[in-house]
C-alpha positions, 0 to 999 in steps of 0.5 A: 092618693091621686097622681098628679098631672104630670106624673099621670102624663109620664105613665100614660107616655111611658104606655104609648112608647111601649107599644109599636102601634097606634093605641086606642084610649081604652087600651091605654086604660087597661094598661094602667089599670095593672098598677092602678086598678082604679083608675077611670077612663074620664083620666085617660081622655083628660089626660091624653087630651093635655099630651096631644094640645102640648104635642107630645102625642098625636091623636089619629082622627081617622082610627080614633087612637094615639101615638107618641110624638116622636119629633120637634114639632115647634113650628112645623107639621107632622106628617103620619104615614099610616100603614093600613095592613101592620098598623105601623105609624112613621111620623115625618116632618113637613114643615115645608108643607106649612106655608102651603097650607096656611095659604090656602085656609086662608083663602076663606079665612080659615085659621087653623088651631092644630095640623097633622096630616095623616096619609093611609097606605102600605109601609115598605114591609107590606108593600113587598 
């Protein structure tokens, strides 16, 4: 029997949580493919796609993987700090960053469907 929608959404959730890293769709699969051996990766992606355009998960375009969100993002911008040594993914509210860049997309018209902003670098702890 297949599962519904938002049951598939609190699995694939409940996957992202456990793990302290960004994860790749493939990972979450095999994950739930203990429990559910046939499950596919067309689910997976259809699935993490419907979390991400409610905001509940964060797609990092720049290593192809996904985070929980762990914010209130109702009108604001989240902000990933990347660590490129550990993995670690913080997540910060720039709301404040907003009218800033709404200003300037819109300087070409430009009207933007979903922000996030991803920054690289070292967390504290790799940084020492």
């Amino acid at each position: 029997m297949r599962k519904r929608a938002a049951a598939r959404q609190t699995d694939v959730l409940s996957v992202l949580k456990e793990c302290d890293r960004p994860m790749t769709a493939y990972q979450i699969l095999e994950r739930l493919q203990v429990s559910e051996p046939d499950i596919a990766p067309p689910t997976v992606y259809r699935t993490l796609s419907a979390l991400t355009d409610q905001g509940r998960a964060h797609r990092l375009e720049s290593i192809k993987a996904f985070v929980p969100c762990r914010c209130s993002h109702v009108e604001s911008l989240p902000v990933l700090a990347i660590c490129e040594d550990c993995g670690s993914v913080d997540e910060h509210d720039g709301s404040d960053l907003l009218p800033k860049l709404t200003a300037l997309t819109d300087q070409n018209a430009f009207h933007a469907v979903r922000h996030i902003v991803e920054i690289h670098g070292l967390c504290g702890t790799c940084a020492a």
